[in-house]
C-alpha positions as a Markdown table, in Angstrom:
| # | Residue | x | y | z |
|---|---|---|---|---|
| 1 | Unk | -38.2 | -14.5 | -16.7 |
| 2 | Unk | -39.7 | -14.4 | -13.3 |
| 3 | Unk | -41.1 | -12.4 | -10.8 |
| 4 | Unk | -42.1 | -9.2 | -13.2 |
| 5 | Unk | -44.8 | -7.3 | -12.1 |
| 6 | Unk | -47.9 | -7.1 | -14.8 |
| 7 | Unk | -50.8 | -5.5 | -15.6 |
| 8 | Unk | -53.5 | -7.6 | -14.2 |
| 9 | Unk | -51.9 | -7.3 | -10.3 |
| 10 | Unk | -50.8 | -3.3 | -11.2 |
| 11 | Unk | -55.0 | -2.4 | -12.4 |
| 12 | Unk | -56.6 | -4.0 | -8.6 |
| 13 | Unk | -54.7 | -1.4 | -6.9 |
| 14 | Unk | -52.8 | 1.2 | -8.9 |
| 15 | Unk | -52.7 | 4.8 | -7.6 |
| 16 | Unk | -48.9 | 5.8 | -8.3 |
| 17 | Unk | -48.9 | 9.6 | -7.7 |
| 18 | Unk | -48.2 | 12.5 | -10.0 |
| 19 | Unk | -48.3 | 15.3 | -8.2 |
| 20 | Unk | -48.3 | 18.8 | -9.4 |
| 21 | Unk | -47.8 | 22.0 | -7.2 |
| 22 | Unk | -46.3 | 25.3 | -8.5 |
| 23 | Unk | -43.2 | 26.9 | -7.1 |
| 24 | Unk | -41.8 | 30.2 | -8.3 |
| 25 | Unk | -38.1 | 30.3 | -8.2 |
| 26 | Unk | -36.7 | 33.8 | -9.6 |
| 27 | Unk | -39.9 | 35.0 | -10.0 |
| 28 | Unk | -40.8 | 32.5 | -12.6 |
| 29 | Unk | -43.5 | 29.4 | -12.2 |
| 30 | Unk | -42.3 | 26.2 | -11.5 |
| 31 | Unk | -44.0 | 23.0 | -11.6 |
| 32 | Unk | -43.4 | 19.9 | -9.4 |
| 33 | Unk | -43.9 | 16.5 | -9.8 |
| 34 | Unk | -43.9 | 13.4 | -7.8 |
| 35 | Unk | -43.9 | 10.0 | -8.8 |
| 36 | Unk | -44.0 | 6.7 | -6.7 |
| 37 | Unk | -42.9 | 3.2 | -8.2 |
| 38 | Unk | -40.4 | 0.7 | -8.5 |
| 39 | Unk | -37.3 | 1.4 | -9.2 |
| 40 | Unk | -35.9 | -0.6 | -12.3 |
| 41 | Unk | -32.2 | -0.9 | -10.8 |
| 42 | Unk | -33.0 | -2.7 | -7.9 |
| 43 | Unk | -37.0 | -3.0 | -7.4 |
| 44 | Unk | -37.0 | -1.3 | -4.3 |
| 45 | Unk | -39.7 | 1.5 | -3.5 |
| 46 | Unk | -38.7 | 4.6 | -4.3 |
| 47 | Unk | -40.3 | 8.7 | -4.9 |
| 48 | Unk | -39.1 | 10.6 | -7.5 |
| 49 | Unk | -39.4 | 14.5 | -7.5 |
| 50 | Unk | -39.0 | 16.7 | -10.6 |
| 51 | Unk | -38.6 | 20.3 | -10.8 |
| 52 | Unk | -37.9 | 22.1 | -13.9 |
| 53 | Unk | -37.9 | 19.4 | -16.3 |
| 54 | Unk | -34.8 | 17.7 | -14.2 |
| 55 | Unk | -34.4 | 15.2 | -11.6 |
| 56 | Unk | -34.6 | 16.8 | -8.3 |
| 57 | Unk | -34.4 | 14.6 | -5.2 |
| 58 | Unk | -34.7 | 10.4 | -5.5 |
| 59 | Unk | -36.5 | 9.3 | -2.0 |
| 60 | Unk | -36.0 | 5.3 | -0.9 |
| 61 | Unk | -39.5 | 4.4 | 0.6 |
| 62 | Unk | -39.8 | 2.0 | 3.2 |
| 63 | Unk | -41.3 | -1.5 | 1.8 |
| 64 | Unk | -44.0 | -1.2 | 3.8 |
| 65 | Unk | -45.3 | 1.9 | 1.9 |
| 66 | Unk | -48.4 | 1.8 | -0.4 |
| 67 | Unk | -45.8 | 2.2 | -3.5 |
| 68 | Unk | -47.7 | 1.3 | -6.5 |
| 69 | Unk | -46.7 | -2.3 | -8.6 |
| 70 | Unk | -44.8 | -0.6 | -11.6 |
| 71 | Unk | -41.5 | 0.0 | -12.3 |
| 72 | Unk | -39.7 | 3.5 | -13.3 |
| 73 | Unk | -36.9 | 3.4 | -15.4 |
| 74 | Unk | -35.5 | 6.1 | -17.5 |
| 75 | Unk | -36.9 | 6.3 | -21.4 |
| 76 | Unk | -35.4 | 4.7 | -24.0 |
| 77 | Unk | -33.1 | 5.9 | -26.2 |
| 78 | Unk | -32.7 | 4.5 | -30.0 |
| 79 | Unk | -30.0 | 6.0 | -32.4 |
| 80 | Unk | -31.3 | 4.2 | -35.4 |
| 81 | Unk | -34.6 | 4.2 | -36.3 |
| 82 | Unk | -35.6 | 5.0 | -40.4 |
| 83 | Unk | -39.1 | 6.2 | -39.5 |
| 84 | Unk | -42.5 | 4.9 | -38.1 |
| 85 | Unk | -46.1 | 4.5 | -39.1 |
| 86 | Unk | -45.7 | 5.1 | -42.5 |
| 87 | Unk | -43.7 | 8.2 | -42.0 |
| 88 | Unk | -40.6 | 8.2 | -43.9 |
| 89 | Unk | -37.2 | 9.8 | -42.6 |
| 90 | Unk | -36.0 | 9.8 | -46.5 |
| 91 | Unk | -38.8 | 11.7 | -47.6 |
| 92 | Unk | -38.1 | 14.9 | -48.7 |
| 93 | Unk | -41.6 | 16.8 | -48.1 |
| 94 | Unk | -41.8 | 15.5 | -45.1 |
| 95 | Unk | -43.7 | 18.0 | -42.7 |
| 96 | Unk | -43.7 | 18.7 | -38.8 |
| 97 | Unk | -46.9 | 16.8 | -39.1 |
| 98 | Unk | -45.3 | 13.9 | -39.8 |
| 99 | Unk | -42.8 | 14.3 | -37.1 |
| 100 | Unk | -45.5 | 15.1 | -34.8 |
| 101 | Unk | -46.9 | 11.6 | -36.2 |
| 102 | Unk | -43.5 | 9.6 | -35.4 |
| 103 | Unk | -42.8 | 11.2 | -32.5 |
| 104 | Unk | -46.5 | 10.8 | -30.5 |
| 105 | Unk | -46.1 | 6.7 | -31.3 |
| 106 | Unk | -42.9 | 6.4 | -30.0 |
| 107 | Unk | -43.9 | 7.7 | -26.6 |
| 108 | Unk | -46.5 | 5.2 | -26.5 |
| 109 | Unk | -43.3 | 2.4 | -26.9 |
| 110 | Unk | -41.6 | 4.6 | -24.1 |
| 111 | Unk | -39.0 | 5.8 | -26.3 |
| 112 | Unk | -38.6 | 9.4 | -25.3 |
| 113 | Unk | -35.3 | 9.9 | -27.3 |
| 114 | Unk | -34.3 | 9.1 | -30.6 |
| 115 | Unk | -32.1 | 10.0 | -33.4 |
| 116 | Unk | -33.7 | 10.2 | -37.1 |
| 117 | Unk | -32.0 | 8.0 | -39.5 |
| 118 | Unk | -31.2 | 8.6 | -43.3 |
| 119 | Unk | -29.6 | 5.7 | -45.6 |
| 120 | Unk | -27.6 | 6.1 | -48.8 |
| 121 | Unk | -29.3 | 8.2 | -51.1 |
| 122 | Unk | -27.9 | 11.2 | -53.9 |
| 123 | Unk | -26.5 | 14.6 | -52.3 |
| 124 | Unk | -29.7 | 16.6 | -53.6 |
| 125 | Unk | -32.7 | 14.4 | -51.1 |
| 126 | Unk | -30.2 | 13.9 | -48.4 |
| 127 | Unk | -29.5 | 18.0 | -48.5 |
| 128 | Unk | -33.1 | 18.4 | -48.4 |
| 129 | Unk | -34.6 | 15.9 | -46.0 |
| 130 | Unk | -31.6 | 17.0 | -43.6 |
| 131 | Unk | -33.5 | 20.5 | -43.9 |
| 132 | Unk | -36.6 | 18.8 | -43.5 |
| 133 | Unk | -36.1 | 17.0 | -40.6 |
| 134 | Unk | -34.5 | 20.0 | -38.9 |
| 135 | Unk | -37.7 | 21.5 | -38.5 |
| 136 | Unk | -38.4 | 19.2 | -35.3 |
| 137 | Unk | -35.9 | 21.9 | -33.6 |
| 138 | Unk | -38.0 | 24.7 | -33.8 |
| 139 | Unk | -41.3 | 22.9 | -32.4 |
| 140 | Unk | -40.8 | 22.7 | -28.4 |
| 141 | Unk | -42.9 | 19.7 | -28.6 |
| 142 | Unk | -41.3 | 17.4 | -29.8 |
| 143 | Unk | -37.6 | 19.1 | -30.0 |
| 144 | Unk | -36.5 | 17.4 | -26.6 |
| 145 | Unk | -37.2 | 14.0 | -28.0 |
| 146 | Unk | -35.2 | 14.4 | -31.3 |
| 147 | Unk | -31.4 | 15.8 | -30.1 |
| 148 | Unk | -30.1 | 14.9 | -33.6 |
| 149 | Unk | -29.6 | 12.5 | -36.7 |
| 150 | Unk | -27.7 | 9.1 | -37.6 |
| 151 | Unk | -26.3 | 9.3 | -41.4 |
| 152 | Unk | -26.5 | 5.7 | -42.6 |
| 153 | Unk | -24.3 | 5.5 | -45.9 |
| 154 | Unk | -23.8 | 6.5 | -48.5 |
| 155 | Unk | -20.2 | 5.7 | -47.1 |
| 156 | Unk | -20.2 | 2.1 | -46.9 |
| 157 | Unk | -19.4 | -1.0 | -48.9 |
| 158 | Unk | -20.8 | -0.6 | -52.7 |
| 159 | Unk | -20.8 | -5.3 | -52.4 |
| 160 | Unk | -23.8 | -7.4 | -52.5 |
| 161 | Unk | -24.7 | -8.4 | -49.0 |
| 162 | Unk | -22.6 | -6.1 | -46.9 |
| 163 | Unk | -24.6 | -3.1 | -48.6 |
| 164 | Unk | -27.9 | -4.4 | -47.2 |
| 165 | Unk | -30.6 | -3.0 | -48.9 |
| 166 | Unk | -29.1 | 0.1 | -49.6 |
| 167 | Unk | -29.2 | 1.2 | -53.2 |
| 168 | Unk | -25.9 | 0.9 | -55.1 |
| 169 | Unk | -26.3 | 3.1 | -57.5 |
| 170 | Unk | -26.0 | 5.9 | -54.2 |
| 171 | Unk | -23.2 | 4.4 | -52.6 |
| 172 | Unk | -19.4 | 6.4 | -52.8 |
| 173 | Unk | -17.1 | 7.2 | -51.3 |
| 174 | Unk | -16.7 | 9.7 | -48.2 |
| 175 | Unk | -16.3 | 13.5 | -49.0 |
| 176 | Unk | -15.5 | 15.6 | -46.5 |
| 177 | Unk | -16.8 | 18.8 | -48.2 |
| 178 | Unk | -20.0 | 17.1 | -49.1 |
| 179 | Unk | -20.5 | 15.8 | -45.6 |
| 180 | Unk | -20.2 | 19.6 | -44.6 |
| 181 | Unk | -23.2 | 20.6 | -46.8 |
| 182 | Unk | -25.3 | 17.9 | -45.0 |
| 183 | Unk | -24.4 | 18.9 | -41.6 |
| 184 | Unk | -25.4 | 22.7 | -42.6 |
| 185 | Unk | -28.5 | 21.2 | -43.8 |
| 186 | Unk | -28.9 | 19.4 | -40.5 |
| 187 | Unk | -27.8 | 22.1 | -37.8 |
| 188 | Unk | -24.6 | 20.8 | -37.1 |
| 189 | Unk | -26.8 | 17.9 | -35.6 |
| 190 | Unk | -25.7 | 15.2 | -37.2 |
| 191 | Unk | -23.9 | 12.7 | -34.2 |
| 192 | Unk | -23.6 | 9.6 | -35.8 |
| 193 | Unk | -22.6 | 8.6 | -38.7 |
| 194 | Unk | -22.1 | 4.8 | -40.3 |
| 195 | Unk | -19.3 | 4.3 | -42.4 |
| 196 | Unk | -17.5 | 1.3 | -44.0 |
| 197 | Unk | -13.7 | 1.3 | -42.9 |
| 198 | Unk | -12.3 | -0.4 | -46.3 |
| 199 | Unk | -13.1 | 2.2 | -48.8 |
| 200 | Unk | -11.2 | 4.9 | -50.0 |
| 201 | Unk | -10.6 | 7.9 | -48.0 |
| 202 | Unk | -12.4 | 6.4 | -45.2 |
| 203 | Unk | -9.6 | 6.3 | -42.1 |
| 204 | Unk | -9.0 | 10.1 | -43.0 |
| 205 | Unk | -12.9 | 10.7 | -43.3 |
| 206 | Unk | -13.4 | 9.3 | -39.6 |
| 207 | Unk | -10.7 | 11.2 | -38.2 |
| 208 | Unk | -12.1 | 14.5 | -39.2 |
| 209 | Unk | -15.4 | 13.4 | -38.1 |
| 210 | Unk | -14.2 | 12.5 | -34.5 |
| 211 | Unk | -12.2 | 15.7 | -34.3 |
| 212 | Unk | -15.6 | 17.9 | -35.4 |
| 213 | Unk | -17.0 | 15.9 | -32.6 |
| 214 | Unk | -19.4 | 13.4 | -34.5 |
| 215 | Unk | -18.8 | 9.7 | -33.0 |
| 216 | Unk | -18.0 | 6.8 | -36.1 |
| 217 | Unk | -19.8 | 3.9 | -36.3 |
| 218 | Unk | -18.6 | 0.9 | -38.6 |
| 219 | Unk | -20.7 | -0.6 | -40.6 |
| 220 | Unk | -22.2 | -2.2 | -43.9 |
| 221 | Unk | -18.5 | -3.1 | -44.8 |
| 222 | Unk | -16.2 | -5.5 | -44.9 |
| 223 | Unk | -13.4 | -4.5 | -43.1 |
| 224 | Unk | -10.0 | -6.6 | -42.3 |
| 225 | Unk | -8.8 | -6.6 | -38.7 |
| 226 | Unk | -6.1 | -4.4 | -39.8 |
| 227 | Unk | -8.6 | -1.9 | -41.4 |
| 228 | Unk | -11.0 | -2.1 | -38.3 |
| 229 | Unk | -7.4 | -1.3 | -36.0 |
| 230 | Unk | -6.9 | 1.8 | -38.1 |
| 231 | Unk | -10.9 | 2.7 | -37.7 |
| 232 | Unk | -10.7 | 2.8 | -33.8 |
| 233 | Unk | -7.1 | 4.3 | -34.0 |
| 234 | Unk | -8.8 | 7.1 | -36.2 |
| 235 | Unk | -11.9 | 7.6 | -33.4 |
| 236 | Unk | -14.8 | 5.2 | -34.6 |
| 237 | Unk | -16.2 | 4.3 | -30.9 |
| 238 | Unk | -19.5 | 1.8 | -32.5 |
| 239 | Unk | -20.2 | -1.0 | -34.6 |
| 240 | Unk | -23.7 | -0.5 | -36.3 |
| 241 | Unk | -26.0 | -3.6 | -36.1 |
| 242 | Unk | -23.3 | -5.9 | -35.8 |
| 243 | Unk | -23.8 | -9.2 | -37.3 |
| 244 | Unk | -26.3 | -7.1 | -39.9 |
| 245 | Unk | -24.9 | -5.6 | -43.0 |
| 246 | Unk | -23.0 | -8.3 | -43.7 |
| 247 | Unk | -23.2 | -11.0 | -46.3 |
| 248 | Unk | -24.8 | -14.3 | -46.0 |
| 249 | Unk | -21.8 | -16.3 | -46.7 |
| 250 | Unk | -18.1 | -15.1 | -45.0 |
| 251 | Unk | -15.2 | -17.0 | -44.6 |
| 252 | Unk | -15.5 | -18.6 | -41.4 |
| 253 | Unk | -12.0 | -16.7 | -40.1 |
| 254 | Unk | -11.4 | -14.1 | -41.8 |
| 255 | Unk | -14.4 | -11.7 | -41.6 |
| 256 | Unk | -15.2 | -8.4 | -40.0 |
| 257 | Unk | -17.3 | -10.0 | -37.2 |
| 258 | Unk | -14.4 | -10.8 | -35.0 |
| 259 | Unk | -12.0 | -8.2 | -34.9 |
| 260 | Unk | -15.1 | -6.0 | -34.0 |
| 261 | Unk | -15.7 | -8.0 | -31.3 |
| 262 | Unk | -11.6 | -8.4 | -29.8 |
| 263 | Unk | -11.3 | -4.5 | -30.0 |
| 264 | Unk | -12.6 | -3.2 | -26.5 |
| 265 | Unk | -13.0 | 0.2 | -27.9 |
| 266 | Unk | -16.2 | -0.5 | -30.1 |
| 267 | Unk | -19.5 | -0.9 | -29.2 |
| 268 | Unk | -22.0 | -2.7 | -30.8 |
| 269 | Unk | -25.3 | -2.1 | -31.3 |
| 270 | Unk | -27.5 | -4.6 | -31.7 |
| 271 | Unk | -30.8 | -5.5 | -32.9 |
| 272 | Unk | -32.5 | -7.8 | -31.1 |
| 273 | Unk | -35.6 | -8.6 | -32.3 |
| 274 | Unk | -35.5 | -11.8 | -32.6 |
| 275 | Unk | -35.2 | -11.9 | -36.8 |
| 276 | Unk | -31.9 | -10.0 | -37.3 |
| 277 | Unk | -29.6 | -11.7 | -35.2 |
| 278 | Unk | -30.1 | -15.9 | -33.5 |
| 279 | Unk | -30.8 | -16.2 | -29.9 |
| 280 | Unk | -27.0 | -17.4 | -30.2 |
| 281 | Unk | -25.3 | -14.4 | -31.8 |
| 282 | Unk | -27.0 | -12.8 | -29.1 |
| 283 | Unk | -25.6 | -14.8 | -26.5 |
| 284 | Unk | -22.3 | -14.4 | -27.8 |
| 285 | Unk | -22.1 | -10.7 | -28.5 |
| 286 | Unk | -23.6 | -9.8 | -25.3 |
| 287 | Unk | -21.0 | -12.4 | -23.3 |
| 288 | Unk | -17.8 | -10.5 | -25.6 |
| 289 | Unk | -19.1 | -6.6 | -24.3 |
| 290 | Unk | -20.9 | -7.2 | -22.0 |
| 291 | Unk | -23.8 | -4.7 | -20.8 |
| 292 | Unk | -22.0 | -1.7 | -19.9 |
| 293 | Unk | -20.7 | -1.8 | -23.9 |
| 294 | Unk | -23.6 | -2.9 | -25.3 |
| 295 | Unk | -26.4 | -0.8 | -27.1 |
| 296 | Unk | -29.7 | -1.9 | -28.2 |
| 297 | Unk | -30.9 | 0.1 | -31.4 |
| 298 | Unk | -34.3 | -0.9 | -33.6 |
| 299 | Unk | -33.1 | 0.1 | -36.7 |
| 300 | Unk | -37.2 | 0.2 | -37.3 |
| 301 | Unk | -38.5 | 1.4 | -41.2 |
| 302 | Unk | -41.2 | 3.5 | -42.0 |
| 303 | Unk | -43.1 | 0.4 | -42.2 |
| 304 | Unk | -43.0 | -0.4 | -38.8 |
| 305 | Unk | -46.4 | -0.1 | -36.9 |
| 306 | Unk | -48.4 | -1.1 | -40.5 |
| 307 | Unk | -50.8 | -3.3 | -41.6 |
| 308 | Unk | -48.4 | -6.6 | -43.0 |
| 309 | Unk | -47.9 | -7.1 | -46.7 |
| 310 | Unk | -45.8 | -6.0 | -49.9 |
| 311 | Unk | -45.0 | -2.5 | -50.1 |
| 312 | Unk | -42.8 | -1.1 | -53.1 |
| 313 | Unk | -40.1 | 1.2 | -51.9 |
| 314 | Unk | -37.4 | 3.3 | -54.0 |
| 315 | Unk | -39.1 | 1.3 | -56.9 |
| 316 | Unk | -38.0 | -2.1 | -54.9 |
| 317 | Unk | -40.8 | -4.8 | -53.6 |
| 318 | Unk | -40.5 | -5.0 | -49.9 |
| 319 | Unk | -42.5 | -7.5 | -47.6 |
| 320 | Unk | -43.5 | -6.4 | -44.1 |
| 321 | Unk | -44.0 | -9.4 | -41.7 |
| 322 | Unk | -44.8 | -8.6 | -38.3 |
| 323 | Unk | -41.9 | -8.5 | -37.0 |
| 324 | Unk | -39.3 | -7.7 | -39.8 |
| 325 | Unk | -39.0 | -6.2 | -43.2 |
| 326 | Unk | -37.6 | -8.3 | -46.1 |
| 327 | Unk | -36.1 | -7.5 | -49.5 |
| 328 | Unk | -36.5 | -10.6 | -51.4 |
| 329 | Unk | -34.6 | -9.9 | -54.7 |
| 330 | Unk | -31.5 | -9.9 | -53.0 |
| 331 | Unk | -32.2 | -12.1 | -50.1 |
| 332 | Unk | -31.3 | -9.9 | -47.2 |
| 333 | Unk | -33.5 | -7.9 | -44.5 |
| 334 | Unk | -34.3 | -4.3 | -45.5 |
| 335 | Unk | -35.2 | -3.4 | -41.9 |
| 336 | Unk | -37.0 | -4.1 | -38.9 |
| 337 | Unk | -41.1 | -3.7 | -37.5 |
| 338 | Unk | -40.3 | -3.5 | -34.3 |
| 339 | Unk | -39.8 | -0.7 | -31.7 |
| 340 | Unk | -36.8 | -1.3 | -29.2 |
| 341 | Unk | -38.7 | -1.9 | -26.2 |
| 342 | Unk | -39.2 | -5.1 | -28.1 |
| 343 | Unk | -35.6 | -5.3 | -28.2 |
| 344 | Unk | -35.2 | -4.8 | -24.3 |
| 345 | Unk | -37.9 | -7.8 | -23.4 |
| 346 | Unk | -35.9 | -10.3 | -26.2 |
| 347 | Unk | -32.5 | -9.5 | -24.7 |
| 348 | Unk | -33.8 | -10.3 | -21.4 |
| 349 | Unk | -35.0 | -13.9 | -22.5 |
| 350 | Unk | -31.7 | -14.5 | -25.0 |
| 351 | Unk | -28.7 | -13.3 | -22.4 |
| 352 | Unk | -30.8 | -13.7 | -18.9 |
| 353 | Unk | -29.5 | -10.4 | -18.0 |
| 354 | Unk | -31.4 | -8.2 | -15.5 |
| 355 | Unk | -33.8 | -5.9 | -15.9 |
| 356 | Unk | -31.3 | -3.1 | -15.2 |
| 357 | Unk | -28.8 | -4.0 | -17.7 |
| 358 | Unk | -31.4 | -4.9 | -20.6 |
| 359 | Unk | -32.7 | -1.0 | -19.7 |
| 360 | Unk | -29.7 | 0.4 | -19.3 |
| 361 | Unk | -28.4 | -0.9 | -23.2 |
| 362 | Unk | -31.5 | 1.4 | -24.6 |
| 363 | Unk | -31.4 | 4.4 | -22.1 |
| 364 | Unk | -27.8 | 5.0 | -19.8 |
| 365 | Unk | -25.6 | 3.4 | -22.8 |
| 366 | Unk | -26.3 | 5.4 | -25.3 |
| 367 | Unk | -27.1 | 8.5 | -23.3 |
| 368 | Unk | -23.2 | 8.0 | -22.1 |
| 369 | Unk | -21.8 | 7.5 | -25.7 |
| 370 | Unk | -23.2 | 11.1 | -27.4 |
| 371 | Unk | -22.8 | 12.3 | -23.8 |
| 372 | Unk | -26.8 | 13.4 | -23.2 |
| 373 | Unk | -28.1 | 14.7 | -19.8 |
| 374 | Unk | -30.9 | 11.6 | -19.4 |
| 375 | Unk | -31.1 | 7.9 | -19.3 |
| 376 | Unk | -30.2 | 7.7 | -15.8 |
| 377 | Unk | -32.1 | 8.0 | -12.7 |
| 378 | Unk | -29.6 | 10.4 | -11.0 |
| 379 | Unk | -30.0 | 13.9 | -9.4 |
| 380 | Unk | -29.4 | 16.8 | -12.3 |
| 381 | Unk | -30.4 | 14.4 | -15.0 |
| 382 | Unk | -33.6 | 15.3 | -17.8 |
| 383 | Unk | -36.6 | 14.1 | -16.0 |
| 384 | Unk | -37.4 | 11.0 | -19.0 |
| 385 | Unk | -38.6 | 8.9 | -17.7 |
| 386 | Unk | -41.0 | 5.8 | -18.2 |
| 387 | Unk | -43.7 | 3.5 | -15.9 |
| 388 | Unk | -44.2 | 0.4 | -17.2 |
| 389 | Unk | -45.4 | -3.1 | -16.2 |
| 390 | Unk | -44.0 | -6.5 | -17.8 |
| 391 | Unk | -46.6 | -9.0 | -19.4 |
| 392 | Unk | -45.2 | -12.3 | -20.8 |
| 393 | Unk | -42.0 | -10.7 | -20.9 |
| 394 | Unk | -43.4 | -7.3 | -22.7 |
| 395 | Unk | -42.9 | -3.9 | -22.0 |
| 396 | Unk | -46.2 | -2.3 | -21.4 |
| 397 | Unk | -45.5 | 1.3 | -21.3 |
| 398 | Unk | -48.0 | 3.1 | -18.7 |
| 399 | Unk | -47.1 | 6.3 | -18.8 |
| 400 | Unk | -44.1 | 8.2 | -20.7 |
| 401 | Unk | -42.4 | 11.8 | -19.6 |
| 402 | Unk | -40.3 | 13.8 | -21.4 |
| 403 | Unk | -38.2 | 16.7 | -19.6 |
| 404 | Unk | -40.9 | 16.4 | -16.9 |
| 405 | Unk | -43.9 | 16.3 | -18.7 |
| 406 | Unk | -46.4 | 14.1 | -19.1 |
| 407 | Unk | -46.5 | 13.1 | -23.0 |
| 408 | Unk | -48.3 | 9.7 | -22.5 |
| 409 | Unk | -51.1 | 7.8 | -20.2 |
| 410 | Unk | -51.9 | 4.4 | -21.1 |
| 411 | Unk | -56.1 | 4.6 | -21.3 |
| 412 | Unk | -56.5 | 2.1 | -18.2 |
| 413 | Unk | -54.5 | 4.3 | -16.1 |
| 414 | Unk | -55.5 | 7.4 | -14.7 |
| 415 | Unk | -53.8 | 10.6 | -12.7 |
């Protein structure tokens, strides 16, 4: 990868603007902001004004303009991520602090969105850290970077290797009533869910849940081609971290990796961190979808962001490396360490896809699929956005805004 702009050429002569001037529209007080950059799509010059949180007026700039060398793209969005820094998604007492916590570090990795992730657990914790985790709705902080949750399990395949490291003991069936309870407990913000296709009362189970408006994702199962058919008949739209939650050995033609990949109405989301899935998978997935049906998730633990070393979770020894988490009693990965700007830099080196398109499969992408106003650089779209520079084909995140606020500055860089 060529060509990228970095930090050392950015630092000589940075001085992209952010400028702030009240306007009162209505009688209230509205604040203005400009930025000037680099626009990801196309790397052409470009001003960006903001009014009211949104996406007001995008201005091309002629080359020759004293743009600043740093890109604008719009934030990233990740629809699986189990918690961060130590901070637990499955923990029952967990506390707005600890939101707060998560939250603050994922602006620093220019994720502006994301949806809290819980795995298979009993009725009683996931009732209870649904409530918990709803309290991020009533803090205008950090609200507009949480719009709702991904239920992992306990819905999915009860076999060695295509349960993960999800606990069998928690794994049954679906239940719609039961589902009901957790969505109460959420706010009716539940928007994804995982599910395996195969198990009983499943095909029904989706259908309601595409009907109430929650999209399907397949998952941690074993599916047949036939049962994946009847999945996307029923409404599920994703695969969740395909290639993942899947047993070491398969048979070589009969496995749920390739009917997934023939039927053009589900999208994969992949993780590409460079541990989960080969440079090869990689390859091949992306080539099947393509980038406009293609989404990049991190499917990061609690664990992500700390010190390496073995950690004991739900009574289970779990290794951190620095990049991925392992579960070695049963040989599979229990998660990964990284955040998914890592994800957008990897996919870049594996596919040699743009810049635009490895963006756009962590921001525009997902943004489409649980149709949210933001991850596109339009007119009328949420104002998140994200500067950033690329250092041996890294991310480094300069600055992060959320509904048209400033919620990040690197240290180097300054308004």
């Amino acid at each position: 990868m060529t060509n990228f702009l970095t930090r050392s050429n950015v630092l000589f002569f940075l001085t992209f603007s952010l400028i702030c001037s009240p306007q009162f529209i209505h009688g209230q007080k509205m604040e203005q902001k400009t930025i000037k950059g680099i626009l990801y799509s196309d790397k052409t010059p470009v001003e960006i004004n903001i009014s009211d949180g949104k996406i007001s007026e995008i201005v091309r700039l002629e080359k020759e303009n004293k743009t600043p060398d740093i890109y604008i793209a719009p934030g990233l969005i990740d629809i699986q991520i189990n918690g961060y820094m130590g901070v637990d998604f499955g923990n029952p007492d967990l506390d707005i602090n600890d939101l707060h916590k998560v939250v603050k570090s994922l602006w620093k990795e220019g994720v502006t969105t994301f949806f809290p992730t819980l795995v298979s657990a009993d009725h009683e914790k996931l009732i209870k850290c649904f409530t918990a985790l709803s309290q991020a709705f009533d803090d205008p902080d950090i609200s507009p970077s949480i719009p709702g949750f991904h239920l992992e399990g306990p819905y999915i395949s009860p076999v060695k290797g295509f349960r993960g490291a999800h606990l069998e003991k928690y794994i049954r069936p679906p239940d719609w009533e039961e589902f009901i309870q957790y969505q109460q407990a959420a706010r009716n913000k539940i928007l994804l869910v995982t599910v395996a296709p195969e198990i009983d009362g499943a095909i029904p189970f989706i259908r309601k849940c595409t009907e109430s408006g929650v999209i399907i994702s397949l998952g941690h199962h074993n599916g047949t081609a036939e049962i994946i058919r009847q999945a996307a008949d029923a409404g599920a739209r994703i695969s969740t971290h395909l290639g993942n939650g899947c047993a070491n050995m398969i048979n070589r033609h009969i496995n749920p990796l390739w009917p997934q990949l023939a039927d053009s109405r589900i999208t994969p989301t992949l993780i590409v961190d460079g541990y989960h899935l080969t440079r090869e998978e990689v390859q091949v997935f992306y080539k099947v979808k393509g980038p406009d049906n293609t989404i990049l998730v991190s499917d990061a633990l609690d664990l992500a962001g700390l010190e390496p070393g073995e950690y004991i979770r739900d009574g289970r020894k779990v290794v951190l490396t620095p990049n991925v988490v392992r579960f070695p009693a049963e040989n599979v990965l229990a998660g990964a360490a990284s955040p998914i700007s890592t994800c957008v830099g990897n996919i870049m080196q594996f596919t040699q896809c743009n810049l635009r398109q490895a963006i756009d499969m962590a921001s525009a992408n997902p943004a489409r699929m649980f149709n949210l106003n933001m991850g596109e650089i339009s007119t009328g779209k949420r104002a998140d956005l994200i500067l950033f520079t690329i250092e041996e084909e890294k991310l480094i995140i300069q600055k992060t805004i959320v509904a048209g606020k400033v919620v990040y500055t690197r240290d180097q860089i300054k308004d």
